[in-house]
N, CA, C and O atoms as CSV, one atom per row, in Angstrom:
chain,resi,resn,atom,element,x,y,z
A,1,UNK,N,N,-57.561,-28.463,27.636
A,1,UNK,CA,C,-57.150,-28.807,26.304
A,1,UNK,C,C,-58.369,-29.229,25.502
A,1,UNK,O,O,-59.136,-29.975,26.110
A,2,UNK,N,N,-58.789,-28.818,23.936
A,2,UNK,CA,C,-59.604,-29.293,23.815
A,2,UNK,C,C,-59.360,-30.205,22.067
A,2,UNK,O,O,-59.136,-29.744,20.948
A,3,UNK,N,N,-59.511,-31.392,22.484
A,3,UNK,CA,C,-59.308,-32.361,21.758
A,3,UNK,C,C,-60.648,-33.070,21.042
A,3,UNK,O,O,-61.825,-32.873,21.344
A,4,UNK,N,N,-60.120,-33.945,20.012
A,4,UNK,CA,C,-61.497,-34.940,19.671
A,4,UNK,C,C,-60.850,-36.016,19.300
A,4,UNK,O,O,-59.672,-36.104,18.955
A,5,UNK,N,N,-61.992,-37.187,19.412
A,5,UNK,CA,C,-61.508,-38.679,19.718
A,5,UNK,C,C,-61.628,-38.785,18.004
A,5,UNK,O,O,-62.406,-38.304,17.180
A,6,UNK,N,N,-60.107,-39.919,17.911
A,6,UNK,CA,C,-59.300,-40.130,16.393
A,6,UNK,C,C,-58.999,-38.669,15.686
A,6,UNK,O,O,-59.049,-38.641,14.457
A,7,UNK,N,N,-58.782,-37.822,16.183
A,7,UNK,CA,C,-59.168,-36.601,15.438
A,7,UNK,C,C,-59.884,-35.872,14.485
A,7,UNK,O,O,-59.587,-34.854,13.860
A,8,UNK,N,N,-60.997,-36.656,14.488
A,8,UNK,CA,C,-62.193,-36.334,13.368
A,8,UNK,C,C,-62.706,-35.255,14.058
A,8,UNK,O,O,-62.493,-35.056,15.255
A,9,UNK,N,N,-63.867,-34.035,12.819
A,9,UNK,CA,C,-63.917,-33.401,13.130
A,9,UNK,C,C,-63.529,-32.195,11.911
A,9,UNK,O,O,-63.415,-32.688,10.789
A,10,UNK,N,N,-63.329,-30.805,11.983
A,10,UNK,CA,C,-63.272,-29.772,11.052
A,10,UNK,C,C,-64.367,-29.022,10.584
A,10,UNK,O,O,-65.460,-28.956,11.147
A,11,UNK,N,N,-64.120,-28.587,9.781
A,11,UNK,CA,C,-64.901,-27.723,9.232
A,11,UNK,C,C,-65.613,-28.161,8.184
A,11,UNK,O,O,-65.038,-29.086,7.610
A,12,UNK,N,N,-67.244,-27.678,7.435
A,12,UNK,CA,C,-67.813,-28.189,6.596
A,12,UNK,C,C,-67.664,-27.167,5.361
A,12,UNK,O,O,-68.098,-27.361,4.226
A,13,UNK,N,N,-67.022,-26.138,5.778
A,13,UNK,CA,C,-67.061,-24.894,4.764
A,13,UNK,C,C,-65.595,-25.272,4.455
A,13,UNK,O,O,-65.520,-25.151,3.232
A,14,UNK,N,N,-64.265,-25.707,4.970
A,14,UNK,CA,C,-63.223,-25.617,4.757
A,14,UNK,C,C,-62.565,-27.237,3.795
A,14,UNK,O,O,-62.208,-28.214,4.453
A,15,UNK,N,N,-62.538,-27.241,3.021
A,15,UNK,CA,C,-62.514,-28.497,2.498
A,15,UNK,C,C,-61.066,-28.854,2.718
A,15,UNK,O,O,-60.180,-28.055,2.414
A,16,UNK,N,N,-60.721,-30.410,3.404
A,16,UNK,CA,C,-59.767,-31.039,3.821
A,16,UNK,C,C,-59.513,-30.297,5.107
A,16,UNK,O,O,-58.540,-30.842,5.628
A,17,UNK,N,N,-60.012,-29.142,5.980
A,17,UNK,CA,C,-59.191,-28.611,7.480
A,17,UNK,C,C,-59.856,-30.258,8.237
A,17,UNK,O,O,-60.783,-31.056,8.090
A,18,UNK,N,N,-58.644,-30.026,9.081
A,18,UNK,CA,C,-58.935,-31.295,10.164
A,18,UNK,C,C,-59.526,-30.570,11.348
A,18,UNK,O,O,-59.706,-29.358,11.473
A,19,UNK,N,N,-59.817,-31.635,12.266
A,19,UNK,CA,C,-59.937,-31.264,13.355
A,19,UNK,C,C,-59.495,-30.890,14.201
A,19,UNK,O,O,-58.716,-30.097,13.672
A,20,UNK,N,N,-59.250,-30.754,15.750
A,20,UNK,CA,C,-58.794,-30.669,16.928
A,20,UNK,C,C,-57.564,-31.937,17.019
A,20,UNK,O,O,-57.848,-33.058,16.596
A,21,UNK,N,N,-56.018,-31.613,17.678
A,21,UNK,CA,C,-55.620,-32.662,17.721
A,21,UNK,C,C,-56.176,-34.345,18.554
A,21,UNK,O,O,-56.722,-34.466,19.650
A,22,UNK,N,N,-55.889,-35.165,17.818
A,22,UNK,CA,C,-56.155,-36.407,19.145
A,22,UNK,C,C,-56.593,-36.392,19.989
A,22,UNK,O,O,-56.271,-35.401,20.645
A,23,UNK,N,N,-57.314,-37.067,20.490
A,23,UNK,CA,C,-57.367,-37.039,21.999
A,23,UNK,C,C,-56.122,-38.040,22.012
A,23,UNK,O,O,-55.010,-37.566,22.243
A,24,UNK,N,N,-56.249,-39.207,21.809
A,24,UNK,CA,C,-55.674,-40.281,21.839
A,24,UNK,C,C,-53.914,-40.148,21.848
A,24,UNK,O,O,-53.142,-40.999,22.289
A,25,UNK,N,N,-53.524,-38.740,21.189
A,25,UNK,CA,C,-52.403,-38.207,21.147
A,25,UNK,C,C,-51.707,-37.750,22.629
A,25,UNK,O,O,-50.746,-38.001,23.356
A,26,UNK,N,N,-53.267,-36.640,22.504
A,26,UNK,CA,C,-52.752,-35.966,23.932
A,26,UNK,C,C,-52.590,-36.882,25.350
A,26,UNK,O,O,-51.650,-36.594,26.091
A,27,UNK,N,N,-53.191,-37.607,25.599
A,27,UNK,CA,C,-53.255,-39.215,26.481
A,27,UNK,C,C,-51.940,-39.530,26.432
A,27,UNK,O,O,-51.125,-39.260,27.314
A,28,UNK,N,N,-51.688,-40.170,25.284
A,28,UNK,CA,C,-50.366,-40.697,24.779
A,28,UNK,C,C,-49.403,-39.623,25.253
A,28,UNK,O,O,-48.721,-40.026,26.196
A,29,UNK,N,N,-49.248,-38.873,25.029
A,29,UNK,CA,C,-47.967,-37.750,25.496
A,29,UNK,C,C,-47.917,-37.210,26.688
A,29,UNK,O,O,-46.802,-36.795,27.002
A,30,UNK,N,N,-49.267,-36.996,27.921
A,30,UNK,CA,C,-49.236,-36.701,29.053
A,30,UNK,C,C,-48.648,-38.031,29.928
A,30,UNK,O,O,-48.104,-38.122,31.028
A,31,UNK,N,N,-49.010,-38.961,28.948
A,31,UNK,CA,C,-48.987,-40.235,29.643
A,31,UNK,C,C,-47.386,-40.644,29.771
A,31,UNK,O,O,-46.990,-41.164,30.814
A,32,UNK,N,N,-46.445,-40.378,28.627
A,32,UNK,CA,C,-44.812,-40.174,28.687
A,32,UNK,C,C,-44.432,-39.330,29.246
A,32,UNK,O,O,-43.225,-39.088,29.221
A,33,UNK,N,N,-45.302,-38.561,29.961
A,33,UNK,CA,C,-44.790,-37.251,31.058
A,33,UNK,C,C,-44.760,-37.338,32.181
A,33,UNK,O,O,-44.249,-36.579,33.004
A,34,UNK,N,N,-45.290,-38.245,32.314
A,34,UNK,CA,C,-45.797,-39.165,33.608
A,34,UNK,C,C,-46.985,-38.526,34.385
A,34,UNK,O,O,-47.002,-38.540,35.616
A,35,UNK,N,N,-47.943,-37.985,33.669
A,35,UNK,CA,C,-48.812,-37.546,34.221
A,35,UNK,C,C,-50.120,-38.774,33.685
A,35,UNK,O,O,-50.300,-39.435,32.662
A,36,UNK,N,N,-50.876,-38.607,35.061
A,36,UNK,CA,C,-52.053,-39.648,35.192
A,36,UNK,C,C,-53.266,-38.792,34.819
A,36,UNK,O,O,-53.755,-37.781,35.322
A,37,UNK,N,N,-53.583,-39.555,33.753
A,37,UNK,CA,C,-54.581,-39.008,33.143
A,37,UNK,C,C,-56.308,-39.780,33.363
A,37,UNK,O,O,-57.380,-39.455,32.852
A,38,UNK,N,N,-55.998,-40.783,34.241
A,38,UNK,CA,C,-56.851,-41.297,34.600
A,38,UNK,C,C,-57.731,-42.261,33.129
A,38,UNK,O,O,-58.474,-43.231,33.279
A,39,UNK,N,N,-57.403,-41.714,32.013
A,39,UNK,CA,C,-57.795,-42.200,31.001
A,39,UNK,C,C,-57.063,-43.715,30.397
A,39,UNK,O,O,-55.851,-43.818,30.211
A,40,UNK,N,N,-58.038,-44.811,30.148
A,40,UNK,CA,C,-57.432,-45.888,29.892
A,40,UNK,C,C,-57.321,-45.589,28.235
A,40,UNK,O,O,-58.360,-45.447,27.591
A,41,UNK,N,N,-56.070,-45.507,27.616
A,41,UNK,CA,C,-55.606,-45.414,26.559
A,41,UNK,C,C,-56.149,-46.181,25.303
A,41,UNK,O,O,-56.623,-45.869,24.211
A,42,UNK,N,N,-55.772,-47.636,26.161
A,42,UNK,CA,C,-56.414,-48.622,25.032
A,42,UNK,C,C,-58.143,-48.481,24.983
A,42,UNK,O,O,-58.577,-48.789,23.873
A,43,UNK,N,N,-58.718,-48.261,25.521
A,43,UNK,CA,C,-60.175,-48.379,25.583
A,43,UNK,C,C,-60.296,-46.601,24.658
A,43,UNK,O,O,-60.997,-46.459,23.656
A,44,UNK,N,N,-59.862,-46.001,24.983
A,44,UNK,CA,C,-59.895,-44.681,24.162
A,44,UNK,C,C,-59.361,-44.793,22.605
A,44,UNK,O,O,-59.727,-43.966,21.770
A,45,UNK,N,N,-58.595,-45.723,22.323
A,45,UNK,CA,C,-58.466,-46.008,21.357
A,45,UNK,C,C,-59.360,-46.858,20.641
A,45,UNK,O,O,-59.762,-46.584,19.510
A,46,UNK,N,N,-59.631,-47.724,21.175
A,46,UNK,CA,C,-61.119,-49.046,20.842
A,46,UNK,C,C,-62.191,-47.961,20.374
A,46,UNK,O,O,-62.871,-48.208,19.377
A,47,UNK,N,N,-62.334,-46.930,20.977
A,47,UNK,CA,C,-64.087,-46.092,21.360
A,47,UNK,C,C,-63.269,-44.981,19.567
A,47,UNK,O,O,-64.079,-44.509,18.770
A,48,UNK,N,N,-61.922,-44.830,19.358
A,48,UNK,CA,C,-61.976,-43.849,18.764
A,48,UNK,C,C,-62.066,-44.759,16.714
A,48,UNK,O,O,-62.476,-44.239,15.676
A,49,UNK,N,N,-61.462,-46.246,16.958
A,49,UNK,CA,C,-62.156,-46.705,15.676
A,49,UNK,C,C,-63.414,-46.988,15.436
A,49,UNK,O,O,-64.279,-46.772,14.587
A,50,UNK,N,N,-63.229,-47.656,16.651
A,50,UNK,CA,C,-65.476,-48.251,16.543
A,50,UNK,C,C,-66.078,-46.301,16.129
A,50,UNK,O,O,-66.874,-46.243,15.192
A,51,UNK,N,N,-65.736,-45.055,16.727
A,51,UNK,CA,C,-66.352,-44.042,15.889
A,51,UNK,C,C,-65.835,-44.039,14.682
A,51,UNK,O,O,-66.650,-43.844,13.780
A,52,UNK,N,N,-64.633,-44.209,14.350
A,52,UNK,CA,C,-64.239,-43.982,12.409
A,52,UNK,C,C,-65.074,-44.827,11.880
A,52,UNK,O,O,-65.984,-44.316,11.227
A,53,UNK,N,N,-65.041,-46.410,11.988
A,53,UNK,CA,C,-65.714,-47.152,11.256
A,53,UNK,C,C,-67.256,-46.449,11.375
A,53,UNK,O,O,-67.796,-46.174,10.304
A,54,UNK,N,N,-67.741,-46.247,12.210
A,54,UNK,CA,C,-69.147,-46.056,12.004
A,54,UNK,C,C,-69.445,-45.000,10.903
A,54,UNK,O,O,-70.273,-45.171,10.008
A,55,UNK,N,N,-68.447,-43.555,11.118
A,55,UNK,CA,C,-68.432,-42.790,10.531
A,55,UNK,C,C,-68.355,-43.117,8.529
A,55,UNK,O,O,-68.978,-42.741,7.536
A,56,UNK,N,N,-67.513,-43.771,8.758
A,56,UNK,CA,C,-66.681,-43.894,7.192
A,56,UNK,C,C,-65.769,-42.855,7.270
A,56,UNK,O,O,-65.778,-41.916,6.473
A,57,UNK,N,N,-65.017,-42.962,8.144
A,57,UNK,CA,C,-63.697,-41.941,8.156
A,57,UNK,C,C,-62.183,-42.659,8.405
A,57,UNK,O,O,-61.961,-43.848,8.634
A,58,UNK,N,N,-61.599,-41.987,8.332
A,58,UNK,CA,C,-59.938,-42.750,8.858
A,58,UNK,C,C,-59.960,-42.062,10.193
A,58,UNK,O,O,-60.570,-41.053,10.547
A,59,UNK,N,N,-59.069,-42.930,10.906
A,59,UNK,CA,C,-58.979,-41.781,12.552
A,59,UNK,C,C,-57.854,-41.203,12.193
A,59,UNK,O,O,-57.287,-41.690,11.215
A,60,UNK,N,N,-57.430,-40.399,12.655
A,60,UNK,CA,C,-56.331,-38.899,12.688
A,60,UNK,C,C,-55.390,-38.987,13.850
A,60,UNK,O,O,-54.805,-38.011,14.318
A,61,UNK,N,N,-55.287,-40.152,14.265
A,61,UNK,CA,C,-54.427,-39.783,15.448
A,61,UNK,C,C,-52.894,-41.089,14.917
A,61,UNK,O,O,-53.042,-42.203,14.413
A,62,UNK,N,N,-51.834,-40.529,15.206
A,62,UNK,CA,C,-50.514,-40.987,15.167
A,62,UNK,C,C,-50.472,-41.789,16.446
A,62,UNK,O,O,-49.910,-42.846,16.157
A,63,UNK,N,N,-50.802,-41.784,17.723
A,63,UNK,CA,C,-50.423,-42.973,18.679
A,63,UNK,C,C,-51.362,-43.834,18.990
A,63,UNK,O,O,-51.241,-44.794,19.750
A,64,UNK,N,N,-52.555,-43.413,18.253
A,64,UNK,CA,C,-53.764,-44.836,17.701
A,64,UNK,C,C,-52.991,-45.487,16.458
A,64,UNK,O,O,-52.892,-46.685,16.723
A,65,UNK,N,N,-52.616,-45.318,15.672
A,65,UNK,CA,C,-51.834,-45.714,14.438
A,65,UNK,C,C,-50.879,-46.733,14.846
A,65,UNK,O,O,-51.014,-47.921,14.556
A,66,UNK,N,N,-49.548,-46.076,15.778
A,66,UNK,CA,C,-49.306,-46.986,16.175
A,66,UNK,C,C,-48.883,-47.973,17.019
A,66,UNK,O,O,-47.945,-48.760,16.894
A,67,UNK,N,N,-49.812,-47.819,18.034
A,67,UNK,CA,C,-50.190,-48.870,19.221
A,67,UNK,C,C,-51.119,-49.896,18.189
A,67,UNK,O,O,-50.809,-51.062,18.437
A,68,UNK,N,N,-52.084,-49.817,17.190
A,68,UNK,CA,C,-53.021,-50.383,16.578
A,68,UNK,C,C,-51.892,-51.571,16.182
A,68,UNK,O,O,-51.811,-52.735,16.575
A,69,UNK,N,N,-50.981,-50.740,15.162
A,69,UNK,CA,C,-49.707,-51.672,14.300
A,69,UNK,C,C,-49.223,-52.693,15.260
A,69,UNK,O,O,-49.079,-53.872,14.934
A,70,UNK,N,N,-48.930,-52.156,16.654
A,70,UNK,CA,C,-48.218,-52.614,17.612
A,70,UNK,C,C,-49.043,-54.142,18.028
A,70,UNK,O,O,-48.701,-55.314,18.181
A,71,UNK,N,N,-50.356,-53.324,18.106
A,71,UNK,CA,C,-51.291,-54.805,18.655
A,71,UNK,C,C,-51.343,-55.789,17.407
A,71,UNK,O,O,-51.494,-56.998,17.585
A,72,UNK,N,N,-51.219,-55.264,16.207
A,72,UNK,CA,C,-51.264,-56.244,15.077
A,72,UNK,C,C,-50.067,-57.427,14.531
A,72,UNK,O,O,-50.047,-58.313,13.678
A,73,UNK,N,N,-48.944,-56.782,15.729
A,73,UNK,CA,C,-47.857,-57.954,15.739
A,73,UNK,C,C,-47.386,-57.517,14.235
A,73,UNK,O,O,-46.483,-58.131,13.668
């Protein structure tokens, strides 16, 4: 599968195409499948804002969104 972390990413010729879905998605959904992905979710999520913020981007992923909300009580 080939994914990118927060889903950043696209094209520089295509104005507004996104990227590759989630990683953080695909995790999230193998992970309700019950498949072991060996990947720690929350730490993949930590690694995928600390890249937006650096970037100046929003992250792109829906189960970073909201597990984030989730941790924000």
């Amino acid at each position: 599968f080939q994914t990118s972390v927060a889903g950043l990413g696209g094209c520089p010729y295509a104005k507004g195409a996104t990227g590759n879905v989630a990683t953080e998605d695909v995790v999230y959904m193998l992970q309700g499948m019950g498949i072991d992905t060996g990947i720690d979710l929350d730490k993949l999520i930590d690694a995928g804002v600390f890249i937006s913020d650096f970037l100046g981007r929003k992250p792109n992923s829906r189960a970073a969104t909201a597990l984030l909300n989730k941790r924000a009580g």
